[in-house]
Structures are given as C-alpha cells and as structure tokens.
C-alpha positions as CSV (number, residue, x, y, z in Angstrom):
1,X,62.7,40.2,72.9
2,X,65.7,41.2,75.7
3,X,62.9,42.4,77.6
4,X,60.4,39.8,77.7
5,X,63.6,36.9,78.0
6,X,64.6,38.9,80.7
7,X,61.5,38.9,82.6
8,X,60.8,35.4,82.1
9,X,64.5,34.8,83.3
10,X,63.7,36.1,86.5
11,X,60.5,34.6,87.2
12,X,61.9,31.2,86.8
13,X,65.1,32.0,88.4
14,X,64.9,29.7,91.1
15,X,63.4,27.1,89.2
16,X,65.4,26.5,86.0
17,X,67.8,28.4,83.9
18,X,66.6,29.5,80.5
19,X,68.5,29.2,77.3
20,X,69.8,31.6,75.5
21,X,67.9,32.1,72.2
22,X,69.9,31.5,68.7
23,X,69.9,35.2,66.3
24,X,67.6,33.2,63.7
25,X,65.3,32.3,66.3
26,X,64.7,35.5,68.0
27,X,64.3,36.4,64.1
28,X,61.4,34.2,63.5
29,X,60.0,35.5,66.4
30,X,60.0,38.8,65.7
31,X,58.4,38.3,61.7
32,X,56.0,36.0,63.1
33,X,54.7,38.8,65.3
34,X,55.5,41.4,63.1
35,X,52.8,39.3,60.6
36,X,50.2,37.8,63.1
37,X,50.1,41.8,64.4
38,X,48.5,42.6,61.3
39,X,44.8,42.6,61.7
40,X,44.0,40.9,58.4
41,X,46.6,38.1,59.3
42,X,44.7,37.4,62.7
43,X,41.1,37.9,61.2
44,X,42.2,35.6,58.0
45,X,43.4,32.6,60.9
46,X,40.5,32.9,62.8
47,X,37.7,32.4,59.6
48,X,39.8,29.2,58.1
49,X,39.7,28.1,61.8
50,X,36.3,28.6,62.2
51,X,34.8,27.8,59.0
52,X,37.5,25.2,57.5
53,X,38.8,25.4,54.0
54,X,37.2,28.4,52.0
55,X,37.3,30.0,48.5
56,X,39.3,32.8,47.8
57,X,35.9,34.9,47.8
58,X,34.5,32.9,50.6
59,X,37.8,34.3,52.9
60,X,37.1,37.9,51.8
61,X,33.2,37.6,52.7
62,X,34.1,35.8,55.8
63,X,36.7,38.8,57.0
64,X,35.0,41.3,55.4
65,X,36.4,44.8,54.8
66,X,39.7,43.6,52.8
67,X,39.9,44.7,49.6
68,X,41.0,41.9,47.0
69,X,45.0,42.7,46.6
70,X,45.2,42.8,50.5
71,X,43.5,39.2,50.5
72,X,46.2,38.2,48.1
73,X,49.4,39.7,50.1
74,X,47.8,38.4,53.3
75,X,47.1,35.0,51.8
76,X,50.6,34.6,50.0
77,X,52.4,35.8,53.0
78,X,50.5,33.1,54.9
79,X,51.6,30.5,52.5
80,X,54.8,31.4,52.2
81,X,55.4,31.1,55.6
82,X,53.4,27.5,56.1
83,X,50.3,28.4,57.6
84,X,47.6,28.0,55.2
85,X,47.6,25.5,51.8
86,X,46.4,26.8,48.3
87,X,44.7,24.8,46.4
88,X,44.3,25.9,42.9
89,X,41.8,23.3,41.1
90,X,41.9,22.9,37.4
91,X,38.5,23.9,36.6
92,X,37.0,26.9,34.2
93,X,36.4,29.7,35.9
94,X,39.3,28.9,38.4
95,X,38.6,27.8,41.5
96,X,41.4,28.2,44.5
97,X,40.6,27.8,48.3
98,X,42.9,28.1,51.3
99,X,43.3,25.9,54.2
100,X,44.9,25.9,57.4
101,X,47.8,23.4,57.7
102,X,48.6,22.2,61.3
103,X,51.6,25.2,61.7
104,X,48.5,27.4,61.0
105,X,46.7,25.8,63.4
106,X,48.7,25.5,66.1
107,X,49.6,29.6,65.7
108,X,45.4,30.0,65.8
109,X,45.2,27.8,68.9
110,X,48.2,30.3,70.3
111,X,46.6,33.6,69.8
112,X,42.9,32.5,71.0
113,X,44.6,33.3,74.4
114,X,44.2,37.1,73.2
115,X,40.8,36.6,72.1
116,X,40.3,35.2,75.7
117,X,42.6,38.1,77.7
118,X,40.2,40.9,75.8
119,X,36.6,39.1,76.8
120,X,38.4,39.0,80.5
121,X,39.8,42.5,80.5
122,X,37.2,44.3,78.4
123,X,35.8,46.3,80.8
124,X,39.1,46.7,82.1
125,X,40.9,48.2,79.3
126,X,37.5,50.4,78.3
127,X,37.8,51.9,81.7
128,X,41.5,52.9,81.6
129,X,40.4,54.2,77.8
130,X,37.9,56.2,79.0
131,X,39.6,57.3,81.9
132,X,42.5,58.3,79.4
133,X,40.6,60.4,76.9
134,X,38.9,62.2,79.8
135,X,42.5,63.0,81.1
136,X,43.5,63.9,77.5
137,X,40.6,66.1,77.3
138,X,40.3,68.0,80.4
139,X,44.3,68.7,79.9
C-alpha cells in the first residue's frame, strides 16, 4: 500500500496533498483485495451482477467449476463482509438465494475497470506472454 500511496503522492504533488491513511484503513484495504483476488469472489460478483438475485444452485451453475463447500466459504465470506444478502425462505426443501447489496455493488461497479483493462490490453499481455515463454524456452 506504501508503494501505490507513494506513487499517487507524487503524481498529485503539485496539485493537492494526500492524507495519510489510518492502520484500520490500509487494513480493509488490504482484506478487501486479498478477497476480491480470489477468482471465485470476482466470478461470484459478476453472476449476481449480471443475473440479479440467484439460488444457491443457480450461483454454482452460473460460475461454474466451484465445488459446493467453496460456494459456501465464498458466499459466507461475502456476507460477512456486506456485499451480498442471504435470504433463507421458510419453505420445505429450503430455499436460500443471495443478492448483491449496494456495498456489493458498488465493489462490482469497481472492478469492471479490470474487466475493461484486459479486453484493452489482451493482445498486449498475450504478446509479452508469448514473448516470455519463448525466452523461457530458448534459455
């Protein structure tokens, strides 16, 4: 976090100070990132974004490739931290579906500037990949 404040610091040097960041913030920070890194945390925002308030089994469909307890850890963590509501309704068999709340949304919103850097870079970063395992292989 030094590093990127740092940065940021000196870009806007001229134009405004930047405030230092409280411990518990920086904190935050780094869990949030340390969660949203996790692919099935980014894949489980993007299908409630796109496809609204889903099942349990609807959300593993939708991802695809998660095997049940991961869905669980990944949705509970979600919870826990605000982003998505579970709705457990009273009915025989059970029936529980997840929906983003606004926090949730607003992180989604966030990250689709990734999804936009990698359509803009693709053939970019598959280049310098390529490029990279040729290196690698000729070495």
């Amino acid at each position: 976090m030094y590093a990127i404040r740092e940065a940021m610091a000196t870009m806007h040097a001229r134009s405004e100070a930047i405030p230092p960041v409280s411990p518990a913030v920086e904190s935050l920070v780094r869990q949030v990132i340390a969660q949203v890194a996790d692919k099935w945390t980014m894949l489980v925002l993007e299908a409630l974004e796109e496809h609204g308030t889903l099942r349990f089994t609807e959300v593993g469909r939708v991802v695809g490739g998660i095997s049940q307890k991961m869905l669980t850890k990944t949705l509970r963590e979600m919870e826990r931290d605000g982003l998505v509501v579970r709705t457990v309704h009273p009915v025989i068999p059970p029936h529980v579906d997840y929906t983003l709340t606004e926090l949730g949304r607003e992180l989604s919103a966030a990250f689709c500037g990734v999804w936009t850097w990698a359509e803009t870079y693709y053939a970019q970063v598959s280049a310098a990949r390529k490029a990279f395992r040729e290196r690698e292989e000729g070495a």
